[in-house]
ZAMARGU-4260 file (C-alpha; in steps of 0.2 Angstrom, whole numbers, plus 5000, padded with zeros to 4 digits):
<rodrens>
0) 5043/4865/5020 | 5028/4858/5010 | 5012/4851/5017 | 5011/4830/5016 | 5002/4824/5002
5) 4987/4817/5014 | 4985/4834/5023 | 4971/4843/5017 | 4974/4861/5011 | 4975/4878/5026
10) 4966/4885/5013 | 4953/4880/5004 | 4946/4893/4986 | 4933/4904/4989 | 4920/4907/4974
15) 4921/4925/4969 | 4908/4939/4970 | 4909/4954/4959 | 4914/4968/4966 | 4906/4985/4959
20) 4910/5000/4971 | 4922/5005/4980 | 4913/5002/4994 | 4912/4984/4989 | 4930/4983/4985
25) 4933/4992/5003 | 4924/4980/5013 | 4932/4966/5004 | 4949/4972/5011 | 4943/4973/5025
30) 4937/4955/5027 | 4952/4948/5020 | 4964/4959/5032 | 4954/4951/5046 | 4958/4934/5040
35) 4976/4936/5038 | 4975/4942/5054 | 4968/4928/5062 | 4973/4912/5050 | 4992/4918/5048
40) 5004/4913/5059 | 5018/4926/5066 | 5031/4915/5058 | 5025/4915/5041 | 5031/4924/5026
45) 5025/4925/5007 | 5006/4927/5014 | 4994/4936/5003 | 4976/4933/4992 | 4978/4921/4976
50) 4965/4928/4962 | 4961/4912/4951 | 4955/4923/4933 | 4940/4913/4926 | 4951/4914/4909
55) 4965/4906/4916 | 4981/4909/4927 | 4983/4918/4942 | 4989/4932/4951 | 4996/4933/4968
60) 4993/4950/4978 | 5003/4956/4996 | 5000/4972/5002 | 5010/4983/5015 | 5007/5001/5019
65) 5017/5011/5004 | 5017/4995/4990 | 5004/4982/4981 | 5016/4968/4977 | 5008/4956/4962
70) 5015/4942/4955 | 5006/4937/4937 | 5008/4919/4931 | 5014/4915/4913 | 4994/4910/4910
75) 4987/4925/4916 | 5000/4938/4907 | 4985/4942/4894 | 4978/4953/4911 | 4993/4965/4909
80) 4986/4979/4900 | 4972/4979/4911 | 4981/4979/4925 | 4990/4995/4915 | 4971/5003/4913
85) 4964/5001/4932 | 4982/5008/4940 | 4991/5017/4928 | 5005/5008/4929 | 5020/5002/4918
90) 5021/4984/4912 | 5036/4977/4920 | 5050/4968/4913 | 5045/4952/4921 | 5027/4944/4929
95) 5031/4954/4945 | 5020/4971/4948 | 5027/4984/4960 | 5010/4996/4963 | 5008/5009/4974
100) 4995/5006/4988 | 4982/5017/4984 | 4979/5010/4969 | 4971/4995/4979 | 4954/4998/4977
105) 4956/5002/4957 | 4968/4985/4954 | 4952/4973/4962 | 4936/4984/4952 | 4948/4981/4938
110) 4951/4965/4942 | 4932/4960/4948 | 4926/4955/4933 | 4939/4943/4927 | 4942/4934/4945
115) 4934/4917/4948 | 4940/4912/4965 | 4953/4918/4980 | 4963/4911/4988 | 4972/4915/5004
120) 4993/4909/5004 | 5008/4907/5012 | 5025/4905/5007 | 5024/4912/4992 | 5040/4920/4986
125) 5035/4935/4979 | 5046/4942/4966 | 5057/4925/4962 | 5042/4918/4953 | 5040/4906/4970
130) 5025/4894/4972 | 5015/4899/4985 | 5006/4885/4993 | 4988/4885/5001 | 4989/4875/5014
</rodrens>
C-alpha cells in the first residue's frame, strides 16, 4: 500500500555527518535503533536506514542480531569494492549483501565518507530488489 500522492513523506532525509570513530559510528546506531523503535509500527516490515551516497545511488541497510542485510542499487554498484575493503566480504552475484553483524561499525566508517543523507524506510523488500518507500 503506497502513500497518496498529497501526503507528505513519514520520512523525511537527514543530511549526513561524517562519522570518524567507532565511537561516532556506535552512537549513531544507537540513535537510529531508538528511532525505529519509536517511528515503526509493530505491523511494518522492510524497515531499515536508506544511505543516499553523495556520488549517486543508494544503499538500503536492515540489521537483525546475527545478519547486516544491504541492498545496493544499480547507481551505487561502483561502492562494491569498498564495501569488499571495510567488511571483508565477497561481492555477491546480485545488489543484495548478506554481512555478518559485527561488521556494522566497519560497513558505516567505510561508508562515512561517501554518504550524503539517511533516510529511515519501510516496506522495503529487501533482497527482491523491492522499493522501499519513505513515508
Amino acid at each position: 500500500m503506497t502513500a497518496p500522492l498529497d501526503t507528505p513523506p513519514r520520512f523525511r532525509p537527514r543530511p549526513w555527518i561524517h562519522l570518524e570513530t567507532p565511537q561516532d559510528v556506535e552512537l549513531w546506531i544507537a540513535e537510529h535503533d531508538q528511532a525505529l523503535q519509536d517511528l515503526i509500527k509493530p505491523q511494518e516490515t522492510g524497515y531499515g536506514v536508506c544511505f543516499t551516497l553523495a556520488e549517486g545511488g543508494n544503499i538500503y541497510l536492515q540489521t537483525h542480531e546475527d545478519a547486516i542485510q544491504l541492498d545496493v542499487d544499480d547507481e551505487a554498484s561502483w561502492v562494491a569494492p569498498l564495501i569488499v575493503a571495510a567488511t571483508g566480504a565477497e561481492i555477491p552475484r546480485g545488489s543484495y549483501w548478506l554481512l555478518p553483524a559485527d561488521r556494522l561499525v566497519q560497513l558505516v566508517i567505510g561508508l562515512s565518507s561517501l554518504v550524503a543523507s539517511t533516510t529511515l524506510v519501510v516496506g522495503h523488500r529487501f533482497g527482491s530488489r523491492g522499493q522501499a518507500q519513505a513515508y
